[in-house]
C-alpha positions, 0 to 999 in steps of 0.5 A: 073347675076342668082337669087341666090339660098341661102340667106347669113348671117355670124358672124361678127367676120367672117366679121372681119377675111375677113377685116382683110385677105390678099387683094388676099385672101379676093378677092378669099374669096368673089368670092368663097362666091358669088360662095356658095350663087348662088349654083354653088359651094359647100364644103365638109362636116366636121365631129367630130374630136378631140372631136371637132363637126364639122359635121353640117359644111362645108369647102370650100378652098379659094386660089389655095395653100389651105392655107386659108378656110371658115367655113360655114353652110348650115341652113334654112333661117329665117321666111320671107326670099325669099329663104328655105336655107342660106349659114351663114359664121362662120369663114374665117382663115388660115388653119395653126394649124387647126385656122380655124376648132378651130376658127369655133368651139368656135364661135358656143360656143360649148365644147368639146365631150368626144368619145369613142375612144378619152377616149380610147386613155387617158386611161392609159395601164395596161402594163406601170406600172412599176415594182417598183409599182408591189413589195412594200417595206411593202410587208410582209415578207413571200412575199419577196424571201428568201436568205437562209442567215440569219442577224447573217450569214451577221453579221459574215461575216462582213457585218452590217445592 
C-alpha cells in the first residue's frame, strides 16, 4: 500500500451522511475517499451557481449511476501535519434536488451572493406593466380622448350618468 499523499478530515455531520448512506454506497464512498487521499483520483472543480460559491469545492461521484456524491475541499493541512495539503469531506449525499451542493453550502456557513446576472434576471421588465397602470382613472381631463359628444348629448338620447 502507498504513502498517501493528502491528510484527511471531514465534518462530522459528513460522517454522519456515510453512516447513514445505503450499505453499497458507503462502501463506494470509502473507496473513492481512499482513492482522494493517496492522490490517485481527483473531482471536478465546483463553481458559483445560484448564488451559491462553490468554487473552493470539488465533486466527486460515488456510484456508477452518479446518483450520490462527495463534496470535499482540497485545503493546506494544519501546522504539524506530515503531509502540505488535506482532502476535508464536507458532505456525501444524493445528487437529487442539488442536496448535495446545497448541503455542502450550509455547512460551510456560507450565504448567498447576489451576481450580476442573478440581479438581472429578478428585475422586473419594463415591457410587463400592464396598460391599465399606463392610463389612470385621474389622469386629467385634457389627457383623456374626446368623443366629440358632450353629457347634455347622452342625456338627450336617453342615456344617464
Amino acid at each position: 500500500m502507498s504513502f498517501p499523499k493528502f491528510t484527511f478530515a471531514a465534518d462530522p455531520r459528513a460522517l454522519d451522511d456515510l453512516r447513514e448512506a445505503p450499505h453499497e454506497i458507503r462502501d463506494l464512498a470509502l473507496l473513492a475517499l481512499q482513492d482522494l487521499v493517496h492522490g490517485e483520483q481527483r473531482g471536478q472543480r465546483l463553481d458559483e451557481r445560484w448564488g451559491q460559491d462553490l468554487s473552493d469545492c470539488r465533486k466527486l461521484y460515488v456510484d456508477a449511476k452518479v446518483d450520490w456524491r462527495i463534496v470535499y475541499q482540497e485545503r493546506p493541512a494544519p501546522a504539524g501535519s506530515l503531509h502540505k495539503r488535506e482532502i476535508f469531506l464536507i458532505a456525501m449525499r444524493p445528487r437529487a434536488g442539488f442536496e448535495a451542493y446545497n448541503t455542502a453550502f450550509h455547512r460551510l456557513g456560507r450565504t448567498r451572493t447576489t451576481t450580476p446576472r442573478a440581479e438581472a434576471a429578478r428585475a422586473r421588465s419594463p415591457r410587463n406593466v400592464s396598460v391599465r397602470a399606463k392610463t389612470s382613472p385621474s389622469a386629467p381631463a385634457s389627457a383623456r380622448p374626446q368623443t366629440g359628444t358632450t353629457p347634455t348629448a347622452h342625456a338627450q338620447k336617453g342615456f344617464s350618468r
